[in-house]
N, C-alpha and C positions, 0 to 999 in steps of 0.2 A: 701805399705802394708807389704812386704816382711820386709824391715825395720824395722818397727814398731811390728813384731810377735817375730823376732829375739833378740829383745832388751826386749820384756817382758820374752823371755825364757830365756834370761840371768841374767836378776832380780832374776827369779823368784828361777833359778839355786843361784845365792850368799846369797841369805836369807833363804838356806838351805830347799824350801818347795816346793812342788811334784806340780808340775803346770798341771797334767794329770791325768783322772779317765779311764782304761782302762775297755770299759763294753764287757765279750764274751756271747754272743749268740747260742747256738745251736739248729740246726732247719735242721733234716732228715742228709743229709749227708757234709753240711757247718755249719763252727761257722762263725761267725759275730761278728766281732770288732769293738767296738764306743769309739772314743780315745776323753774323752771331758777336757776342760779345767777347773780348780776348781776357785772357787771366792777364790780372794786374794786380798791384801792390795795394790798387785803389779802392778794392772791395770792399764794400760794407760786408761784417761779418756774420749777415745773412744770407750773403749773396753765398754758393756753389762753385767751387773754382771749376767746375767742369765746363765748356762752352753747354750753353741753351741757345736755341734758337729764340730770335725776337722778334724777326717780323718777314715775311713775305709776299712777294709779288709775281706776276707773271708780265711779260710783256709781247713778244713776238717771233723769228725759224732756227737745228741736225743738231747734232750729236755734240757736248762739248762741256766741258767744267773747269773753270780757271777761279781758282782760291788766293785773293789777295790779301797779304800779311805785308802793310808796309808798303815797299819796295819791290819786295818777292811774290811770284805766281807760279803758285803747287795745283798740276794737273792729276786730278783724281778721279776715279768711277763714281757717280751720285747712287748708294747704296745707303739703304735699303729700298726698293721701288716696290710698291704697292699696286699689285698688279689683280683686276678682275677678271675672271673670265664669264663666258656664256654660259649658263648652267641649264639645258633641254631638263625639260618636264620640272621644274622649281618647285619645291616644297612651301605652298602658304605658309604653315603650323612652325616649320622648323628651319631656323636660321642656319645657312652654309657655314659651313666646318673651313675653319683654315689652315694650312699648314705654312709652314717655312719653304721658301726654295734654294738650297743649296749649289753649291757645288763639287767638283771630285779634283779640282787640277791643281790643291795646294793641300797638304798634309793638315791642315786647321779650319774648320770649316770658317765658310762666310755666307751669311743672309744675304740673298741675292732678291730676295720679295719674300711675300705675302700673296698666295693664293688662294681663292676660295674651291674646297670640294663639297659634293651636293651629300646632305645628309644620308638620303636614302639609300649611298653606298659606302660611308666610310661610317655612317651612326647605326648601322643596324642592330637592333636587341640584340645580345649573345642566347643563342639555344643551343646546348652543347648536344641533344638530342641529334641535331640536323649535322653536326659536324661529325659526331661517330658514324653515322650512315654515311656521310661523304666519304669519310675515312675506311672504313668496312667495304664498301665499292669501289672505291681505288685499289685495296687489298687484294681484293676477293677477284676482280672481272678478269684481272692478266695472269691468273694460278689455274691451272691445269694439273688433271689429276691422273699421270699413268700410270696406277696400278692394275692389274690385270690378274685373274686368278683363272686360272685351268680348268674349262669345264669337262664331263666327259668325252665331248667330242674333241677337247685338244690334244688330248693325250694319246699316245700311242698304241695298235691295235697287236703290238706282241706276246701279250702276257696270257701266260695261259691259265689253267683252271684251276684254283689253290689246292680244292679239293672237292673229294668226288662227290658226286650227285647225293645219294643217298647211303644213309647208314651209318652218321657222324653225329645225329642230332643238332647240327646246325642248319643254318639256312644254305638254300639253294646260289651258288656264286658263278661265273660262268669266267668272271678274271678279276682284277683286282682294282681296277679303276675307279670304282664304286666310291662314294665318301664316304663308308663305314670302314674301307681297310687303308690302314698307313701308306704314304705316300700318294695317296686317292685323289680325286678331284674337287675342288670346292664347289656346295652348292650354293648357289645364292650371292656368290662373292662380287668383290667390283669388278667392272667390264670397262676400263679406260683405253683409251683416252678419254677423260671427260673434263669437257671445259666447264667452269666454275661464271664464267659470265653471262652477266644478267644488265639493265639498262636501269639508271638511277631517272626518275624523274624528271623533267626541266626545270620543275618549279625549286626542289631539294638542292640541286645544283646551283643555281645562278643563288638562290637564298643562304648557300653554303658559302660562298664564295663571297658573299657581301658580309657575313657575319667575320669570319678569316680576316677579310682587310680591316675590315670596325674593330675587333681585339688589337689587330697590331697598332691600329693610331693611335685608341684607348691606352695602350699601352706605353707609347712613345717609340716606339719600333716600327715605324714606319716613316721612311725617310721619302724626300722626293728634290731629285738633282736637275740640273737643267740639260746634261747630257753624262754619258759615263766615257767620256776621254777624259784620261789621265797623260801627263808628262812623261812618264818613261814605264818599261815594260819588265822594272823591276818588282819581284814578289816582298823586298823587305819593304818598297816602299808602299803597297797597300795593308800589308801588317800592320805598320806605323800608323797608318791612316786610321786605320779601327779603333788600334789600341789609344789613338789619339783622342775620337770622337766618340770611344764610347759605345762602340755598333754592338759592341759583344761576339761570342767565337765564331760564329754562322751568320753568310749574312750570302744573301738573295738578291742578285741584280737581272731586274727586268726592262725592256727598252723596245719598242715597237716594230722593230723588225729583227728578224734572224741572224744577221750582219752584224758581228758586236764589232766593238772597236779595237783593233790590232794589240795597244798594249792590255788593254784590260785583258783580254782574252790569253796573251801571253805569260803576264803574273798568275792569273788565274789557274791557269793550269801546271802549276807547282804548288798551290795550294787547294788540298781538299776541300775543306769549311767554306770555300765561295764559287759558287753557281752562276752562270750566266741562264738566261731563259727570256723568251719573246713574250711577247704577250697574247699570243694565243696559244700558248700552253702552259699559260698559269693555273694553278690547280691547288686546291687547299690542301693536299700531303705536303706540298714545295712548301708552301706556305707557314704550315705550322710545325716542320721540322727545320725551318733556319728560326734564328733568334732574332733577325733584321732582315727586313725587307726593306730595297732601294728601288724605287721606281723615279722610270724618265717623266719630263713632263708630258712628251708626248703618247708614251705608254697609258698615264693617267687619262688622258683624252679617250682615247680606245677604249679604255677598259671600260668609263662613264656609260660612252655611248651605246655599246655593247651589254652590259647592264641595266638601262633602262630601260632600250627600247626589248628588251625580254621583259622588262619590269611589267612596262606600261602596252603590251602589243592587246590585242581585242581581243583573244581567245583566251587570256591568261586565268591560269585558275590558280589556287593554292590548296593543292595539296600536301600540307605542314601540318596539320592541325592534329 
């Protein structure tokens, strides 16, 4: 291999043309060097006309990327950035979950990094047990039941005696209110208003909720953007976006405060199938009745921290089993 690099950089030396693009990078108090090699006519026909990277350096400080070809210098964002974050309570056993970090401010998506999330809330076992009860409580606590049936004290005291006392062979009746005659009262019937709510566990909930986002990433329907501003506050142009990326009919943007951002919020609301929502009112119906969930990255923070420390607080018990 040694060989065969050396003899193209001699080539590429005597036909007088720059076999290298040196790209620097600056980022805090290092540049970043990516020394790549340019297509040429010079190739061995093993070589990949695509640029590979072939060797890197760092050396010393803000923000900056100049790509020189020749002559020419093309100012560019250094994408993809591979970015870690702090992961509270880390799992020994099971290695952090990565996703993609997007963006929403160009109709085609672009990898903006590589983030890690912690297992124990986007890998949980699916139990569909634990998601019908979540689903069944969500249903059930906001339904209210006003039916109401007429006892005999509802009813009115005008009715007089069907018929007489004795000498009919039927039973004694004094009026007709009775549940044995037509139009009567009902015994035994419902007495509403009755509300239908009841409190779902803490343990069934927070473990409902972790399974919820683990199908959607399982899935690939779990996206995660670095904010939801979008460029204009038209509805064809998030249509576009979806039908661009893939998101499918339904999709779910959640973002860590109540405040969404003026266009999204304004295409939005000419279009049904997309939801805005904070993140303290996510909730596995939201969840598993869109097709695509979008979360900020800041949302994703919250949500973590919020989920573990329920996970891992001292009184936690599990009742799941």
């Amino acid at each position: 291999m040694n060989c065969i690099f050396k003899q193209f950089v001699r080539s590429c030396a005597l036909s007088h043309a720059k076999p290298f693009i040196n790209t620097h990078y600056k980022c805090g108090s290092f540049i970043f060097t990516n020394t790549y090699a340019t297509e040429s006519d010079n190739f061995p026909s093993s070589f990949d006309q695509r640029r590979a990277p072939v060797s890197r350096r760092r050396e010393g400080p803000d923000f900056e990327e100049d790509v020189d070809v020749g002559e020419k210098i093309v100012s560019r964002p250094s994408l993809p950035i591979i970015t870690s974050r702090k992961i509270d309570f880390p799992n020994p056993y099971v290695e952090p979950k990565q996703a993609w970090l997007e963006n929403m401010n160009t109709i085609r998506t672009e990898k903006l990094g590589i983030i890690d999330l912690h297992p124990d809330v986007f890998s949980a076992p699916p139990r569909l047990d634990i998601l019908y009860e979540n689903i069944k409580w969500q249903q059930l606590y906001r339904e209210i039941n006003y039916e109401r049936a007429l006892t005999k004290g509802d009813m009115d005291k005008g009715r007089r005696k069907p018929f007489r006392q004795k000498s009919t062979g039927r039973h004694r009746a004094g009026n007709t209110k009775n549940p044995n005659f037509k139009n009567g009262c009902t015994s035994h019937g419902p007495r509403g208003p009755h509300s239908k709510y009841y409190m779902l566990s803490n343990d069934k909930r927070e473990m409902g909720l972790r399974i919820a986002l683990s199908v959607k990433y399982a899935q690939n329907d779990l996206h995660i953007v670095d904010s939801l501003e979008i460029p204009v506050d038209d509805p064809e142009y998030l249509q576009e976006m979806m039908d661009t990326r893939y998101w499918g009919f339904s999709v779910l943007f959640v973002d860590d405060t109540d405040v969404m951002p003026m266009n999204l919020s304004l295409a939005c609301s000419e279009l049904g199938q997309f939801n805005l929502l904070p993140v303290y009112g996510l909730n596995i119906f939201s969840i598993l009745k869109h097709e695509t969930v979008v979360l900020t990255l800041a949302a994703v923070e919250k949500l973590e921290k919020k989920l573990l420390e329920q996970l891992h607080r001292a009184d936690y018990k599990q009742h799941t089993k």
